[in-house]
C-alpha positions as CSV (number, residue, x, y, z in Angstrom):
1,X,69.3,-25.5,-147.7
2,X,69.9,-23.2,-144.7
3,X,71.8,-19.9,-144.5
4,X,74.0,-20.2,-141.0
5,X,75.6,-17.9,-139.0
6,X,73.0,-15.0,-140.3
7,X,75.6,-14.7,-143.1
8,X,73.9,-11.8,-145.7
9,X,76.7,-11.1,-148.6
10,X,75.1,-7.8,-148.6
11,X,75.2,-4.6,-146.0
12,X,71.2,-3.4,-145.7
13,X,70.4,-3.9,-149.0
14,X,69.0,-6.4,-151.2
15,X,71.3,-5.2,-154.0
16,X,74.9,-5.1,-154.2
17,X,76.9,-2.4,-156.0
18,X,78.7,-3.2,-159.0
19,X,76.5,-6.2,-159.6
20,X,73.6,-6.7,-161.9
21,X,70.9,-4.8,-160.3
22,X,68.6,-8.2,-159.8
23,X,70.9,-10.0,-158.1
24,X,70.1,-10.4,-154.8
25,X,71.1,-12.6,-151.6
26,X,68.1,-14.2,-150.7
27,X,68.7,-14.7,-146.9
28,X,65.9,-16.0,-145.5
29,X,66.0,-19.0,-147.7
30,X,69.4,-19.1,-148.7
31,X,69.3,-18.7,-152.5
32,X,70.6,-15.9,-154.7
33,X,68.0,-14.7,-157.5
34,X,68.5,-13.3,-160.6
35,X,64.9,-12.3,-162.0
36,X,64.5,-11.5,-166.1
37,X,61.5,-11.5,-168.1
38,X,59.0,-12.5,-165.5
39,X,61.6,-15.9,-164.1
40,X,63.7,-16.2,-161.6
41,X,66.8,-18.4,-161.5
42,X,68.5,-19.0,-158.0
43,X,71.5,-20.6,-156.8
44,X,71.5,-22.3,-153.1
45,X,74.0,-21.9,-150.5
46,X,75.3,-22.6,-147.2
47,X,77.6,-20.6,-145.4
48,X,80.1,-21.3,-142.7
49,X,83.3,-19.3,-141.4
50,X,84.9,-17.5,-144.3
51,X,83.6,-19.9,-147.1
52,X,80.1,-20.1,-149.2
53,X,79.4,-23.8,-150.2
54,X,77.2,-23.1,-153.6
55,X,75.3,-25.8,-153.7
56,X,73.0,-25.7,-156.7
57,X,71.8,-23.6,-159.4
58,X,68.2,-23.6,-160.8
59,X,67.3,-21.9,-163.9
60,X,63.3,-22.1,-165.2
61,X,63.1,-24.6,-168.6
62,X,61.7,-21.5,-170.7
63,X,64.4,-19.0,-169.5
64,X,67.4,-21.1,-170.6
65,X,70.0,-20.7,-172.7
66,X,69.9,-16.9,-172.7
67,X,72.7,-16.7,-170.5
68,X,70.8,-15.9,-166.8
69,X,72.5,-18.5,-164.9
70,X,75.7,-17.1,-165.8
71,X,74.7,-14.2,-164.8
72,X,73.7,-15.0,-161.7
73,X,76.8,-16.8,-160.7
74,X,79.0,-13.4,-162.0
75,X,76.7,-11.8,-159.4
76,X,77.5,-14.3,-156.6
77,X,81.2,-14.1,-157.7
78,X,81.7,-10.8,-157.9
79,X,79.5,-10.4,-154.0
80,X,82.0,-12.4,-152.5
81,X,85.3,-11.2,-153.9
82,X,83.8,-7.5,-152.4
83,X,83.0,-9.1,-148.8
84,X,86.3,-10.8,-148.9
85,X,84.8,-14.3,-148.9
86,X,86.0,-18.1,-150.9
87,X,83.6,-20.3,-152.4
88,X,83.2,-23.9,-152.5
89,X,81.6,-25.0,-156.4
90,X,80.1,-27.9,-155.5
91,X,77.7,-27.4,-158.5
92,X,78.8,-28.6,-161.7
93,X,77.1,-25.6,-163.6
94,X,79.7,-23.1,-161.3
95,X,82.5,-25.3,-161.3
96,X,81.7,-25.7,-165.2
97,X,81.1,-21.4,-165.1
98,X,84.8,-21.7,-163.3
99,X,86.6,-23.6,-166.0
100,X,86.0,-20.7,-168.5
101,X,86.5,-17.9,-166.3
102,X,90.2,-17.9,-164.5
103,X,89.7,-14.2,-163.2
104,X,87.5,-15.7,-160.1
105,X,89.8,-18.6,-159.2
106,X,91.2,-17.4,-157.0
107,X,88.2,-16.8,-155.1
108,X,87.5,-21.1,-155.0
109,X,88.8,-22.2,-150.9
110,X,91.8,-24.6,-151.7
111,X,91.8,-24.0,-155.7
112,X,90.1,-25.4,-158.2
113,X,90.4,-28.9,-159.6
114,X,89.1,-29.1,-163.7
115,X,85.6,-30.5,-163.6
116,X,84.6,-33.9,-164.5
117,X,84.1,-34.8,-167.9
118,X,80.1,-34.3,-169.2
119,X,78.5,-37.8,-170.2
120,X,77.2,-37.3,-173.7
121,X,74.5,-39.2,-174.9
């Protein structure tokens, strides 16, 4: 994935205020990073006018379930409500993330539709 326009969610620093401290906005490769007990999960974007498509979200096998993707997607969340930006959840994990979390609604470009059912099995 490729981060256009330059876009950086973040002034001169790698870390934003008010966010998790490892959260960072990975610009050179377009990811944001969340690092915890030696792993890193990351969630790929693209960027283009005043809305960040997030793409994808990647958390290592032996660092899930302890809540880091979460995490990371508050991070990105809460980035982009302080620069004023919308998002586009086209990953099921954030549009999942979404569902249980109203208070950043408002930041999705043209609302939120419920997520698709999960196929069991």
């Amino acid at each position: 994935m490729t981060n256009t326009e330059g876009f950086s969610l973040h002034s001169r620093h790698p870390h934003v205020h008010g966010m998790p401290s490892a959260v960072r906005d990975n610009t050179a490769l377009a990811p944001f990073e969340l690092d915890d007990g030696g792993v890193t999960a990351f969630l790929t974007y693209t960027f283009a006018g005043n809305v960040i498509t997030l793409v994808h979200t990647e958390t290592p096998v032996a660092a899930r379930g302890r809540g880091l993707a979460s995490r990371l997607i508050e991070g990105v969340l809460q980035t982009a409500r302080a620069r004023g930006r919308k998002v586009m959840p086209v990953c099921s994990f954030v549009r999942a993330y979404l569902d249980k979390h109203s208070e950043y609604r408002d930041l999705v470009a043209g609302g939120l539709t419920p997520s698709p059912p999960r196929a069991t099995g």
